[in-house]
C-alpha positions in Angstrom: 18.5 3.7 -2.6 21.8 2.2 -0.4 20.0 -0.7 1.8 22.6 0.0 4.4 22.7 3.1 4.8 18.6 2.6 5.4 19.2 0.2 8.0 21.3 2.2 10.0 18.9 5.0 9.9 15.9 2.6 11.1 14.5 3.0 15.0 13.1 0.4 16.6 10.9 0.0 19.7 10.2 -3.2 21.8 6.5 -2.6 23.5 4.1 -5.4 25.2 2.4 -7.6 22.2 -1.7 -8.0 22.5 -3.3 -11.2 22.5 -3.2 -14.6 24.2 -0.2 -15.6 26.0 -0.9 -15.4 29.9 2.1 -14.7 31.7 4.7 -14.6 29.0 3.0 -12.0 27.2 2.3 -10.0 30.5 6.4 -9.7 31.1 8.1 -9.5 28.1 7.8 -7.2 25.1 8.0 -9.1 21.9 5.9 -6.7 19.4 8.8 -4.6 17.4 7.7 -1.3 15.8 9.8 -0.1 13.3 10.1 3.9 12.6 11.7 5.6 9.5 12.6 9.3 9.0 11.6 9.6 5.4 12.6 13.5 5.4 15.6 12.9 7.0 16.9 10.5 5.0 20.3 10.7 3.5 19.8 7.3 2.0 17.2 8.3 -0.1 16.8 11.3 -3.4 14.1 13.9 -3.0 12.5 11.7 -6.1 12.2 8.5 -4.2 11.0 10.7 -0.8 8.3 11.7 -2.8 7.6 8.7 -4.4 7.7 7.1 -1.1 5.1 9.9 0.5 2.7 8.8 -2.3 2.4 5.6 -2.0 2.8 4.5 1.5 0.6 7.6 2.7 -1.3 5.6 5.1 1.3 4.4 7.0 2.9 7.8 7.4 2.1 9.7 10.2 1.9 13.5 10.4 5.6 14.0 12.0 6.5 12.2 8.3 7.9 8.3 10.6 7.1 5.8 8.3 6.3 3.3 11.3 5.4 -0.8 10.4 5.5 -2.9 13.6 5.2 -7.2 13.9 4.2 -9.1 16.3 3.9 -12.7 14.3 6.3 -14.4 17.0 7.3 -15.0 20.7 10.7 -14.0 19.7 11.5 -10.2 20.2 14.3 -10.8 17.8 12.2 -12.6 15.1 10.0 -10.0 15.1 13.0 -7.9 14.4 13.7 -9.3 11.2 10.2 -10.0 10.2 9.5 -6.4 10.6 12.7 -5.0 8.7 11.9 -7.6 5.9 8.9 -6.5 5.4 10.2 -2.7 5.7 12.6 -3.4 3.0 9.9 -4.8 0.5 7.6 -2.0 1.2 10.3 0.3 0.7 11.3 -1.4 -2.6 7.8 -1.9 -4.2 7.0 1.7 -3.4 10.3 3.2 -5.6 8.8 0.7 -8.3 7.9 2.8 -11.9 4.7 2.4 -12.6 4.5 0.8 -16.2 3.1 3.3 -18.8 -0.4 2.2 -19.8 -0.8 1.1 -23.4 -3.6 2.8 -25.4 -6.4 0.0 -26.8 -9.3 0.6 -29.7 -12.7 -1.2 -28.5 -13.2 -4.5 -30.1 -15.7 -5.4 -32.8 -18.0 -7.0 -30.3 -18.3 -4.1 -28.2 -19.1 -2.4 -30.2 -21.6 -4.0 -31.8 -23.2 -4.5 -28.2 -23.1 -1.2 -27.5 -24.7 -0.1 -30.8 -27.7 -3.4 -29.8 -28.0 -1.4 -26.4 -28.6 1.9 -26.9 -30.7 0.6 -30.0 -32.8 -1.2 -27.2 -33.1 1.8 -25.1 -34.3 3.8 -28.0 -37.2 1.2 -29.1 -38.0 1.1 -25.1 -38.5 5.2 -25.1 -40.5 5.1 -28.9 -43.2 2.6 -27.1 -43.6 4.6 -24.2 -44.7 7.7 -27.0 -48.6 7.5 -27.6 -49.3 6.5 -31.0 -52.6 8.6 -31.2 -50.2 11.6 -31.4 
């Protein structure tokens, strides 16, 4: 993964941010979406695409943009770097191996209250038998 290379392939949209603000956020657009071409990527190998698709699925959409946005600030250019920060962790978190999971044995203790358990439910069903029988 080349960091610059992503960065130069990154698209980024200025639109109108929700919430309070009165005038200010009537006239300016401070909210920054960022959009990413996984497919298209040259930064990236067709492992790390598809390691990419997995894991960040839901904020994929069905043209294949991975799109993040912010809106934290006033500042259209804070939001800027808030929004590629947060891009790049994403990003690096998702290319992450995921450690190999270590086989256990059940300890002594569960097993033993597993054995009391089922011995439990097995005295419950004998009492519900009728004894005349």
């Amino acid at each position: 993964m080349n960091d610059e290379l992503i960065l130069t392939e990154l698209d980024y949209k200025a639109v109108r941010s929700s919430g309070p603000g009165g005038q200010h956020a009537n006239k300016t657009a401070t909210k920054v979406e960022l959009s990413f071409d996984i497919e298209n990527s040259e930064a990236l190998s067709e492992k790390e695409k598809l390691r990419i698709q997995k894991k960040l699925a839901g904020r994929i959409n069905k043209e294949g943009f991975l799109k993040m946005s912010s809106e934290d600030s006033r500042s259209q250019q804070t939001n800027k770097e808030i929004v590629t920060q947060n891009f790049l962790f994403e990003l690096q978190e998702s290319l992450k191996k995921p450690k190999p999971r270590k086989k256990t044995r059940p300890t002594k203790a569960s097993k033993i209250k597993r054995l009391k358990a089922k011995k439990k439910k097995s005295e419950i069903k004998a009492n519900r038998k009728d004894p005349l029988k």
